[in-house]
C-alpha positions in Angstrom: 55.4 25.8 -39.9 55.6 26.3 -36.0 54.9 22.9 -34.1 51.6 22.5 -31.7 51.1 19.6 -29.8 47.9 19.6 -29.2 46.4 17.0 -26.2 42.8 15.6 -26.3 42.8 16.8 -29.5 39.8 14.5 -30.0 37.0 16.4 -27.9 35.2 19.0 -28.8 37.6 22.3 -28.3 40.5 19.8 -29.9 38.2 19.6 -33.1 37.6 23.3 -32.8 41.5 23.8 -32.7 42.0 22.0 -35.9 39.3 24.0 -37.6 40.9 27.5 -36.7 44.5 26.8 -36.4 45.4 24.0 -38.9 46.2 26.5 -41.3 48.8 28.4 -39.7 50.3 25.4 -37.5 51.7 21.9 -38.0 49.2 20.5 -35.4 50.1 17.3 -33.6 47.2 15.8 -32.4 47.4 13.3 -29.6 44.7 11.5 -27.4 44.5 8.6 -25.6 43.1 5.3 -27.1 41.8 6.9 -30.2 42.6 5.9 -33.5 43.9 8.0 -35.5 45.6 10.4 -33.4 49.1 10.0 -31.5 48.7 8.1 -28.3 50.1 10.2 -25.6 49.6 9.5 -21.8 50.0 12.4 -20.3 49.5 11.4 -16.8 52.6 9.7 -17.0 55.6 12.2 -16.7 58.4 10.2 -18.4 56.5 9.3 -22.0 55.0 13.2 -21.5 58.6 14.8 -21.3 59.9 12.3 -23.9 57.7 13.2 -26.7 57.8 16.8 -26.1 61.5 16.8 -26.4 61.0 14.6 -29.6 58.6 17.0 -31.1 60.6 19.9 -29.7 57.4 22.2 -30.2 56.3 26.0 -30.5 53.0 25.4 -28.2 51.3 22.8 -26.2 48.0 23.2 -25.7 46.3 20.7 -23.1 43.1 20.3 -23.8 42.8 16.9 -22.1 40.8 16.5 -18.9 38.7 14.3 -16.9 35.4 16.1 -17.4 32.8 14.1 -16.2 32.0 15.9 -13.1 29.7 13.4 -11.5 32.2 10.5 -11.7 34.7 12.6 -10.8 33.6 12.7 -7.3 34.0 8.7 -6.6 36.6 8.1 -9.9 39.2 10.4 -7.4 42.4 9.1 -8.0 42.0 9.2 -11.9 40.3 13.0 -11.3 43.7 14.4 -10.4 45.7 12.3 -12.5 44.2 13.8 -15.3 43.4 16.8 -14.5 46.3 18.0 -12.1 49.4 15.6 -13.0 49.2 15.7 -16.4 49.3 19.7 -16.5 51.9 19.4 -14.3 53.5 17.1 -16.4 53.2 18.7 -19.9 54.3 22.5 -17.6 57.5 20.8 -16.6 58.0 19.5 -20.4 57.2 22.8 -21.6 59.4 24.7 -19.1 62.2 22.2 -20.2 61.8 22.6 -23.8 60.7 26.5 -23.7 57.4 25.6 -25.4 54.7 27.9 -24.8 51.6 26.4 -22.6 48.0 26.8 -23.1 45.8 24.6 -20.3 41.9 24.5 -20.6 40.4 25.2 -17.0 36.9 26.1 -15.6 34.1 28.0 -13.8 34.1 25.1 -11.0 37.1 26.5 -9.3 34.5 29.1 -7.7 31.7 27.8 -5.1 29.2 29.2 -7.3 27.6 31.3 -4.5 27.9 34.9 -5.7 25.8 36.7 -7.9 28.6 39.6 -9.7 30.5 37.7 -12.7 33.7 36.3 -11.1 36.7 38.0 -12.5 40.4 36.4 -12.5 41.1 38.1 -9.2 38.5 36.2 -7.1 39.1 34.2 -4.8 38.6 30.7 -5.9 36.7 28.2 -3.5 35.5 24.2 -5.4 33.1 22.1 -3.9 33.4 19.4 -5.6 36.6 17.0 -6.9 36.4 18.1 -10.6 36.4 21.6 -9.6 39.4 20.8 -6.9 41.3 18.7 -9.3 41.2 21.5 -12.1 42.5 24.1 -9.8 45.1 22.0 -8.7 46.0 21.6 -12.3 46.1 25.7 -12.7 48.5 25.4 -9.5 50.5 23.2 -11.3 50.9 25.1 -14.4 51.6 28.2 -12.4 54.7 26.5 -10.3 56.3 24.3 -13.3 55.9 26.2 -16.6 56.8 29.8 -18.0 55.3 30.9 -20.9 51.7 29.7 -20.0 47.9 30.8 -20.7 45.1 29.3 -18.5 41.6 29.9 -19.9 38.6 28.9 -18.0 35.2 28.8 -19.7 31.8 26.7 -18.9 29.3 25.4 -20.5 31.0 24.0 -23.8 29.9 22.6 -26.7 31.3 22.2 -30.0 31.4 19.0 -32.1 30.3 16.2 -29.9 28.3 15.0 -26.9 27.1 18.4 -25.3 24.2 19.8 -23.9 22.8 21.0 -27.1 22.8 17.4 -29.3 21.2 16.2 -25.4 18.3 18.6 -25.7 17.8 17.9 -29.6 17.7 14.5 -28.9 15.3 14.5 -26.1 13.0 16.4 -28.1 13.0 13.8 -30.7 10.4 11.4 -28.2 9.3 14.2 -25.8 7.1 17.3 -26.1 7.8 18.4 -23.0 11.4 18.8 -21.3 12.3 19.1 -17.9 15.5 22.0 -17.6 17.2 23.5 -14.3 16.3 27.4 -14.1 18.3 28.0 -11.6 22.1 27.3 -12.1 23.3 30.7 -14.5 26.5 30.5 -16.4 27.2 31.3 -19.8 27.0 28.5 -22.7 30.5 28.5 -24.5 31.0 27.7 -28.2 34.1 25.8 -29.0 34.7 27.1 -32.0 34.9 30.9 -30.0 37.1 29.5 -27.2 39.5 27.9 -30.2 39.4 31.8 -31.9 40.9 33.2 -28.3 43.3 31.0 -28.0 44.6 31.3 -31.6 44.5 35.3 -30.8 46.6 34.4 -27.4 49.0 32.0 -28.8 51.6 34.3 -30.6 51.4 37.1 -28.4 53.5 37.6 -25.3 50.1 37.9 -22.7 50.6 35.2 -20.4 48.6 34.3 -17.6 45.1 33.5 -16.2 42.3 34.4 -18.4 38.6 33.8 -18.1 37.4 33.0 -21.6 33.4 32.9 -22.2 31.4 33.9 -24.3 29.1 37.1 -23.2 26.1 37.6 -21.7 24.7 34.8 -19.5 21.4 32.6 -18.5 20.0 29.3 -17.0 20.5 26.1 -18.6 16.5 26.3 -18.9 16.9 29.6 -21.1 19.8 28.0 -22.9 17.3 24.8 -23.7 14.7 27.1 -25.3 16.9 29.1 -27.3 18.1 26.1 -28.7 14.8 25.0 -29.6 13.8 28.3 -31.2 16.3 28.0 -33.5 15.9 25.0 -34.8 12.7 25.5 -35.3 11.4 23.0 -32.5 8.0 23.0 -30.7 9.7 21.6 -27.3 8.4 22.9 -24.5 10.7 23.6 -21.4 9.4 23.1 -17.9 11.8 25.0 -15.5 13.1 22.9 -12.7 15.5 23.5 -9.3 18.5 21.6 -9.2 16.9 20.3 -6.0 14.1 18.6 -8.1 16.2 17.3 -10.8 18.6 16.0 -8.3 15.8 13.7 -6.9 15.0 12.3 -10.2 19.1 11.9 -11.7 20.8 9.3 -9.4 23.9 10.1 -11.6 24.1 13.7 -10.6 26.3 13.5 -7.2 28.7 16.5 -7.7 26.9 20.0 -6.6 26.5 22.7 -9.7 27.9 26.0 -8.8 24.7 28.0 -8.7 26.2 30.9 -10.1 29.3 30.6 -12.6 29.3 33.8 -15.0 32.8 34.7 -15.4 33.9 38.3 -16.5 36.7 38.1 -19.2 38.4 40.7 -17.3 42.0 39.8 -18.3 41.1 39.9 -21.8 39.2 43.2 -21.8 43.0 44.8 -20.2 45.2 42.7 -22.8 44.1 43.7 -25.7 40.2 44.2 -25.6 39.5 40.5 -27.1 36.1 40.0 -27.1 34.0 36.8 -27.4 30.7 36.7 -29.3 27.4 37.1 -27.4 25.9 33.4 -26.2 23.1 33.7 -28.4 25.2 34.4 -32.0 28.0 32.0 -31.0 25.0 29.2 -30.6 23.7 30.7 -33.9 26.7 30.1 -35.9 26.8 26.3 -34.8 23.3 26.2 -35.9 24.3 27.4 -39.2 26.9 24.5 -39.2 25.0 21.4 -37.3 
């Protein structure tokens, strides 16, 4: 069985990974400070290149990242450690040991001011540090490593903390629920984003890819769909982001307004399609 080191195997796309791919590869799953897995730091370069010549693997696929956006913007330093160093770290390891690459990336490397689904050719343009850091880290990958996929996607969930287990539990105590209507994107199951890259992963189709699910809508929309299929009686009252930035002294980083991205890449390579938005949320209904 083929080798995959697998980093941040913990979160919510590294669970996904295990469900899809633990059949067909000998996953080695590594986080940081959780029991269970393989420790791996890989922020620093000399214990990052060290295991990966140990292993000696098929794949890496980095799903580690510092992804609390709002920190992200005072917690700097640690921002591009995590997110830019250690891709450039794991590229260099997987140039060295011709491993193949697969990074995790995101819809904040665009300013979120267009209305047309951004495809891989746009020009990218962060406002914030976690969108900056991330990019830097697709920089990275490009310069150091080979054989390498970049996927960005937005608005995942999977098994975890996301933004559907938030709304199901605010509607535990509240009837009522106040949701941002206008920020579109396009919620992303994990489980859908783990199929992609275990469709990518043998094949020979390197480079940037957006990787969504289809369709789009506002986190508000998101919200009541959610509540509609569980069978919830939640109301939603739509919100700016102006308004709920007033009332959430945590949120500090700016929400691209705008951050549908057209899987463009994977419509030429191959015609890989995600599921709609709606049926991937569906299916993790059917299993939460």
């Amino acid at each position: 069985m083929k080798k995959v080191i697998v980093t941040g195997a913990n979160g919510q796309l590294g669970r996904a990974i295990n469900q899809i791919m633990a059949s067909e590869y000998e996953l080695i799953r590594t986080d940081f400070s959780v029991p269970d897995f393989i420790e791996l730091d890989i922020t620093d370069n000399t214990k990052a290149l060290d295991f990966v010549r140990e292993v000696k693997p098929y794949a890496i696929i980095n799903c580690a990242a510092h992804t609390a956006v709002d920190a992200c913007e005072t917690d700097i330093d640690n921002a591009y450690r995590i997110n830019a160093i250690g891709p450039r770290n794991l590229s260099i390891a997987a140039y060295e040991t011709k491993a193949k690459l697969v990074h995790i990336s995101t819809d904040y490397v665009f300013d979120g001011k267009g209305n047309i689904p951004y495809k891989e050719f746009d020009p990218t343009g962060p406002t914030g540090v976690y969108g900056a850091s991330k990019l830097a880290g697709e920089n990275f990958v490009k310069d150091f490593a080979k054989d390498y996929f970049i996927l960005r996607t937005a608005w995942l969930y999977g098994d975890g903390k996301n933004f559907v287990q938030t709304m199901l539990k605010l509607a535990e105590n509240n009837e009522k629920i106040r949701v941002v209507s206008d920020q579109i994107g396009t919620p992303t199951s994990a489980m859908e984003l783990a199929r992609a890259i275990a469709w990518l992963l043998p094949s020979d189709n390197y480079g940037l890819f957006h990787s969504t699910c289809e369709g789009s809508c506002s986190w508000a929309d998101f919200a009541e769909e959610i509540f509609r299929l569980y069978g919830l009686n939640t109301a939603v009252e739509r919100i700016s982001s102006a308004e709920f930035k007033t009332t959430a002294a945590s949120a500090a980083a700016r929400r691209p307004a705008f951050s549908v991205l057209h899987n463009y890449m994977l419509e030429l390579c191959g015609g890989y399609r995600f599921a709609s938005w709606r049926d991937a949320l569906r299916e993790y209904r059917q299993g939460n």
